[in-house]
C-alpha positions as protocol buffer text, in pm:
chain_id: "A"
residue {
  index: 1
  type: UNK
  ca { x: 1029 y: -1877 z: 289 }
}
residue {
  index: 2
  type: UNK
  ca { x: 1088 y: -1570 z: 106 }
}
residue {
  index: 3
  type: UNK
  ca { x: 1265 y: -1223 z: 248 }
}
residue {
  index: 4
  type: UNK
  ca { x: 1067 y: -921 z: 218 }
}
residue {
  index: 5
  type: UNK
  ca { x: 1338 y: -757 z: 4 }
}
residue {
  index: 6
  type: UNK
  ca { x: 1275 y: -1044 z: -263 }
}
residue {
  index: 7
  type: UNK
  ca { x: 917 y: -856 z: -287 }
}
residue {
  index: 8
  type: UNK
  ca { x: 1041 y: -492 z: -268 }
}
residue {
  index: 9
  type: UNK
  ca { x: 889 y: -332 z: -590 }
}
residue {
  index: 10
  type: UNK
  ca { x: 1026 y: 57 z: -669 }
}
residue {
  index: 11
  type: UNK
  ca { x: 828 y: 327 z: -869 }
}
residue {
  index: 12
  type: UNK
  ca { x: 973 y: 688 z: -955 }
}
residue {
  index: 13
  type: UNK
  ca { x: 721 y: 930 z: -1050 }
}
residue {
  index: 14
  type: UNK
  ca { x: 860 y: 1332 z: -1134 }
}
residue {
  index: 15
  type: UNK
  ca { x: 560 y: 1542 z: -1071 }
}
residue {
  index: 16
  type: UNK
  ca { x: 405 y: 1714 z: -1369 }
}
residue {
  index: 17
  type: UNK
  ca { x: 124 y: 1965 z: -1415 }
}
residue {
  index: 18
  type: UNK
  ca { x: -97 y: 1710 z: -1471 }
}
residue {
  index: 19
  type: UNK
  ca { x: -54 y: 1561 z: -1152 }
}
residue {
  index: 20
  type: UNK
  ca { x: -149 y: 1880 z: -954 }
}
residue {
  index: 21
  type: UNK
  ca { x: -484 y: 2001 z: -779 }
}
residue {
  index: 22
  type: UNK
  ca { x: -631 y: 2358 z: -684 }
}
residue {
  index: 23
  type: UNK
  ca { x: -339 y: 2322 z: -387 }
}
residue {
  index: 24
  type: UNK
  ca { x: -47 y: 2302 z: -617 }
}
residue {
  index: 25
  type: UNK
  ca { x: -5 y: 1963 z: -480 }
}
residue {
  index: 26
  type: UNK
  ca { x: -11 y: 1597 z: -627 }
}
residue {
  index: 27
  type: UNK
  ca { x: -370 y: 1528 z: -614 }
}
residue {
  index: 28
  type: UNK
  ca { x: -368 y: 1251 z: -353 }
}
residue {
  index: 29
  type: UNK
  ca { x: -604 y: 986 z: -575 }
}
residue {
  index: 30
  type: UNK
  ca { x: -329 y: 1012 z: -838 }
}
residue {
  index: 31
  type: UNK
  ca { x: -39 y: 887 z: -566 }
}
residue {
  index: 32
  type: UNK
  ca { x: -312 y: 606 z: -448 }
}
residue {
  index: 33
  type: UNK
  ca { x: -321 y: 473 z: -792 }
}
residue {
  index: 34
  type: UNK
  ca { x: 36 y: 441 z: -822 }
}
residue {
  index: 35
  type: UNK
  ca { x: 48 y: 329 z: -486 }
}
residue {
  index: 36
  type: UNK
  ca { x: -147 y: 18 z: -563 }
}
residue {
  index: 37
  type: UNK
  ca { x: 57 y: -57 z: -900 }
}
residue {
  index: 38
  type: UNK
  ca { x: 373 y: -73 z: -736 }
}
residue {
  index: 39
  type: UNK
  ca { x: 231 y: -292 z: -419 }
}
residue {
  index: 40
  type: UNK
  ca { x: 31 y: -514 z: -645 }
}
residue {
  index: 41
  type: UNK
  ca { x: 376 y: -590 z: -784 }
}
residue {
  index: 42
  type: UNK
  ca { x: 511 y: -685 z: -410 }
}
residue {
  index: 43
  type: UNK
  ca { x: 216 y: -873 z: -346 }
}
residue {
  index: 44
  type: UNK
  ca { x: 280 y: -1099 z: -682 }
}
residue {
  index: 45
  type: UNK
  ca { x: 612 y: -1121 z: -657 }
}
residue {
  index: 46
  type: UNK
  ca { x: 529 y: -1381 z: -301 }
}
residue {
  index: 47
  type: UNK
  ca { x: 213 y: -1522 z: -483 }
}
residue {
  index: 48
  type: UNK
  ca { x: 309 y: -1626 z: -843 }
}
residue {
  index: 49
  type: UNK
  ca { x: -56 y: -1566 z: -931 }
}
residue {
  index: 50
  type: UNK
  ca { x: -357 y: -1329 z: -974 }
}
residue {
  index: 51
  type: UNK
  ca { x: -415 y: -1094 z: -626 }
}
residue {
  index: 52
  type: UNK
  ca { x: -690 y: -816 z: -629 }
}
residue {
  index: 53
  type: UNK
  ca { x: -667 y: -525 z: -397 }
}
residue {
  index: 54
  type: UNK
  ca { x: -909 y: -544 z: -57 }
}
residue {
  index: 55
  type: UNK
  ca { x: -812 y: -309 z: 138 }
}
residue {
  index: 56
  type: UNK
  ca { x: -575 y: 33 z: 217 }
}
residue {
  index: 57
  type: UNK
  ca { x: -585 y: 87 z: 529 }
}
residue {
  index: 58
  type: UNK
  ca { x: -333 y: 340 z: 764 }
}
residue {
  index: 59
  type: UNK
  ca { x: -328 y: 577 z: 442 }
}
residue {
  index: 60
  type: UNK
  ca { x: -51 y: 864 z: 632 }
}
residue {
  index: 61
  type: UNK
  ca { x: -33 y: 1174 z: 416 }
}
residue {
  index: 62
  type: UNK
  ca { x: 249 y: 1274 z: 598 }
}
residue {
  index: 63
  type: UNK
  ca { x: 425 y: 1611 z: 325 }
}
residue {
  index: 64
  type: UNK
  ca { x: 258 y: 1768 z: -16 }
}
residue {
  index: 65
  type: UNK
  ca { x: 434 y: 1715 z: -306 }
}
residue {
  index: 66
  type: UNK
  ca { x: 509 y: 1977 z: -558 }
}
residue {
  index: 67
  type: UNK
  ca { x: 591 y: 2012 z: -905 }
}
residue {
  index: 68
  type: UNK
  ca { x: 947 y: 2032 z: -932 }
}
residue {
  index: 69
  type: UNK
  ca { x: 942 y: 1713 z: -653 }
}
residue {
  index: 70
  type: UNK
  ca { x: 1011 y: 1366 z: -769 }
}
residue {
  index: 71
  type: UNK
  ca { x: 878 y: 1065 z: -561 }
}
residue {
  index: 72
  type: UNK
  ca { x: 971 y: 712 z: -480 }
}
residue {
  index: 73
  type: UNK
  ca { x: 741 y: 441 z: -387 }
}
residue {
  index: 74
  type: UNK
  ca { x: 873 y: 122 z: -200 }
}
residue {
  index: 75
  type: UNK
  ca { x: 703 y: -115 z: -163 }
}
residue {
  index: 76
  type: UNK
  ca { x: 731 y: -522 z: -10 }
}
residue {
  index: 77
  type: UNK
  ca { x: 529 y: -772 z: 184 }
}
residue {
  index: 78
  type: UNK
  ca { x: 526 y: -735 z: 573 }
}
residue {
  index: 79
  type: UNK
  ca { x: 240 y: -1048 z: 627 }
}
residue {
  index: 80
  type: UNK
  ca { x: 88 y: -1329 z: 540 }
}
residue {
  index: 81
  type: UNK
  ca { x: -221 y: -1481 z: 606 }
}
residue {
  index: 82
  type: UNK
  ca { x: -396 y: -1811 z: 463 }
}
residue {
  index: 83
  type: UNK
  ca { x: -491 y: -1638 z: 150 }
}
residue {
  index: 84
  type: UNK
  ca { x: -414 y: -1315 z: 173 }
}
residue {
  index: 85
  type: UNK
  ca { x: -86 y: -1086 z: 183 }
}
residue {
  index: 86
  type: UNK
  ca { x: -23 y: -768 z: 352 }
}
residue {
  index: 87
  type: UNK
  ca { x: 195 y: -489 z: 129 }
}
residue {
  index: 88
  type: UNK
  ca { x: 357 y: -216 z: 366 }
}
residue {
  index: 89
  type: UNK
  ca { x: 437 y: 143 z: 39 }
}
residue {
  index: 90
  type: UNK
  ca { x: 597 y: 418 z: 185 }
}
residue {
  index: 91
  type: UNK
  ca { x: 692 y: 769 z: -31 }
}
residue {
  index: 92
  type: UNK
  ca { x: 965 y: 920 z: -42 }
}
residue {
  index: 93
  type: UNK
  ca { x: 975 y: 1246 z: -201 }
}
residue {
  index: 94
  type: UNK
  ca { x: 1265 y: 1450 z: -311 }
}
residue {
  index: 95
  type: UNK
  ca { x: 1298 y: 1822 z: -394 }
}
residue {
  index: 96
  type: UNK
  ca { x: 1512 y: 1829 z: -741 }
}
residue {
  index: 97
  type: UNK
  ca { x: 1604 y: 2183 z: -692 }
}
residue {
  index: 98
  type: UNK
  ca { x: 1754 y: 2141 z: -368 }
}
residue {
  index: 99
  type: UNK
  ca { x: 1816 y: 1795 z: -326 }
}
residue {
  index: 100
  type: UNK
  ca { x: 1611 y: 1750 z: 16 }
}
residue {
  index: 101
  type: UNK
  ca { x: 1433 y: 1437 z: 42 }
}
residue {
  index: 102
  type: UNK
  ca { x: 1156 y: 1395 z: 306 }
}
residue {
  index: 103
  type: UNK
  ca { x: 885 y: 1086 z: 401 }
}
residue {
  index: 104
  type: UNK
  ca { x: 571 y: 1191 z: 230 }
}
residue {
  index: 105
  type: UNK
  ca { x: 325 y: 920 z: 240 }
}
residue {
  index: 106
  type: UNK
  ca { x: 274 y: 568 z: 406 }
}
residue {
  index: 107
  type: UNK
  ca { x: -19 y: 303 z: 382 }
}
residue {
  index: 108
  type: UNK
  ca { x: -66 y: -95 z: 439 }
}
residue {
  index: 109
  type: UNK
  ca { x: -257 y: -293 z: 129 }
}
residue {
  index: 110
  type: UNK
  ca { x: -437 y: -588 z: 215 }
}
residue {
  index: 111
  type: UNK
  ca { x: -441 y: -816 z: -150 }
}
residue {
  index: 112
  type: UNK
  ca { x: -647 y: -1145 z: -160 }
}
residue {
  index: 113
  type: UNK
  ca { x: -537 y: -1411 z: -364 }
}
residue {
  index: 114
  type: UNK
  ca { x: -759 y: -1544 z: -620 }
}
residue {
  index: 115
  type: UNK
  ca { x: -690 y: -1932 z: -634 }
}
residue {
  index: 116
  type: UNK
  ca { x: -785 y: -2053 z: -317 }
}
residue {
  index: 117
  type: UNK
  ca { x: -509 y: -2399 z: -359 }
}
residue {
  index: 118
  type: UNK
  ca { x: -232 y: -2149 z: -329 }
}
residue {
  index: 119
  type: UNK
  ca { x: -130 y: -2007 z: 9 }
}
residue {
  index: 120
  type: UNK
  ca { x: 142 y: -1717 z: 46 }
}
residue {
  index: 121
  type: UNK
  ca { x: 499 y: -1873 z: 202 }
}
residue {
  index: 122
  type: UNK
  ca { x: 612 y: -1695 z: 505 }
}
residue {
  index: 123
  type: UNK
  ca { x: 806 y: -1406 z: 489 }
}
residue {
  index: 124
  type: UNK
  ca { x: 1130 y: -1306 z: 657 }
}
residue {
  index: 125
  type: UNK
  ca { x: 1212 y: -945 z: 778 }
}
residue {
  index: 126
  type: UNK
  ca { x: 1604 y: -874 z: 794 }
}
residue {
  index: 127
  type: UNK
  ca { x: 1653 y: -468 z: 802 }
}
residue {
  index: 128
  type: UNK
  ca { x: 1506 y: -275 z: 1103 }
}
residue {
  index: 129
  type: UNK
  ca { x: 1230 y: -122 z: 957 }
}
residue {
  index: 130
  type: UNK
  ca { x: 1110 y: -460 z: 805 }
}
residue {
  index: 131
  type: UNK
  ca { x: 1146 y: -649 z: 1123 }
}
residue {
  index: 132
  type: UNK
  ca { x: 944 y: -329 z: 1266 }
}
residue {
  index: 133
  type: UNK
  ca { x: 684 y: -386 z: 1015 }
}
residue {
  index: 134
  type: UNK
  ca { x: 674 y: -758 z: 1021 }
}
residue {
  index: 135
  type: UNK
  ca { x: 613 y: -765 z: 1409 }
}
residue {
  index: 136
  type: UNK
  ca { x: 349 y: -519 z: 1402 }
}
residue {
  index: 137
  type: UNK
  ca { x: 124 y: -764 z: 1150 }
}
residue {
  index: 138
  type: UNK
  ca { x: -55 y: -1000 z: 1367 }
}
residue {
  index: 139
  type: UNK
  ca { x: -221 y: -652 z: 1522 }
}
residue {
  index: 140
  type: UNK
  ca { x: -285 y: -467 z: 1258 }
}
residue {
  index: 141
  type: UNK
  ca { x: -460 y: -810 z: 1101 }
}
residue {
  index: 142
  type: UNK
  ca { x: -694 y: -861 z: 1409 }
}
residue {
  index: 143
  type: UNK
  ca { x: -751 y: -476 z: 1404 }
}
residue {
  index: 144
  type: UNK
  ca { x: -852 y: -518 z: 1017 }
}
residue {
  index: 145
  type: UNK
  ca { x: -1049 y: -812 z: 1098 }
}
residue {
  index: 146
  type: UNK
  ca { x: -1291 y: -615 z: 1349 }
}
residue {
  index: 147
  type: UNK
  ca { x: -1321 y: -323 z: 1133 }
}
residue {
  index: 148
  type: UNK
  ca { x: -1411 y: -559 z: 873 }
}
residue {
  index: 149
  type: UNK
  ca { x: -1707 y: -703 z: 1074 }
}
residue {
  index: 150
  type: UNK
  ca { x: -1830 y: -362 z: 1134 }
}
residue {
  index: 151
  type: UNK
  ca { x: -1838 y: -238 z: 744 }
}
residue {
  index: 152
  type: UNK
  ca { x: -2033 y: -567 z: 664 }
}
residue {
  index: 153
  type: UNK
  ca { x: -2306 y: -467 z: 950 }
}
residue {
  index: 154
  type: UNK
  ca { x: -2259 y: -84 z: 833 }
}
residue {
  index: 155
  type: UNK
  ca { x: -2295 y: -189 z: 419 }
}
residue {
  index: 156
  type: UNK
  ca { x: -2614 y: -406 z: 491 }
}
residue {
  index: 157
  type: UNK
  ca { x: -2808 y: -111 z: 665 }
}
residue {
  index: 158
  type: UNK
  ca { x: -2710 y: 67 z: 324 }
}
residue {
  index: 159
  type: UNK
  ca { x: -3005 y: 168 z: 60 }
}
residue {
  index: 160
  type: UNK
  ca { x: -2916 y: 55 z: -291 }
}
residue {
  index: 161
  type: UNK
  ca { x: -3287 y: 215 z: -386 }
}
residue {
  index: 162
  type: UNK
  ca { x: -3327 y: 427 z: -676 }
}
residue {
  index: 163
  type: UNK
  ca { x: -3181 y: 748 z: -728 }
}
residue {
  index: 164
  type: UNK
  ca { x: -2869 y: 661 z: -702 }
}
């Protein structure tokens, strides 16, 4: 069994100007993609093998972030299924000029693992917020489950006819 903090995975990011959009904001796309870097790292830190990304679901834009902000991204495992592992990232931004930090951004990646002979050991919370997390999973799976079922019937009624 491994501890979630044995898959926590960090990332610091200072906003630039090429990080900003028409809002003077970090373009959110920009803070997904290093969102899934640093929970891909989580994710293979529990498997010891190749994961790809299947889902990001709960995405919480909760505060903008600025140039002059810095941000942190935390990241660790919070589930396991038979095959697959669930990453909680959270954001925590920080104002260099004043020193104020403030929660700016939470989401839950789903990552499948690619060799079907390994399955994910279990995974023990110890802090609050990880035990918080941790007994939350079993919902949030069967919730993902459903709402998987209904893109599969959505995607098939889908055209993939020219122009596209």
């Amino acid at each position: 069994m491994a501890k979630c903090k044995e898959t926590l995975a960090i990332t610091n990011h200072r906003v630039i100007a090429e990080d900003i959009n028409e809002h003077e904001t970090v373009y959110g796309g920009r803070i997904l993609e290093i969102l899934d870097g640093t929970a891909s790292t989580s994710a293979a830190r529990l498997a010891r093998t190749q994961t790809v990304t299947a889902a990001i679901d709960d995405v919480n834009f909760i505060a903008p972030f600025a140039l002059h902000d810095s941000f942190c991204v935390e990241s660790y495992v919070t589930g396991v299924g038979t095959h697959s592992i669930e990453v909680f990232a959270k954001v925590v931004g920080e104002h260099l000029l004043t020193g104020e930090r403030f929660l700016g951004m939470t989401a839950f990646f789903t990552f499948v693992i690619l060799d079907k002979s390994v399955e994910p050991e279990p995974i023990i919370p110890e802090s609050n917020e990880e035990k918080m997390l941790c007994k939350g999973y079993e919902q949030r799976r069967k919730r993902k489950k459903a709402a998987l079922n209904d893109r599969l019937s959505f995607n098939q009624q889908l055209s993939i006819d020219l122009p596209y």
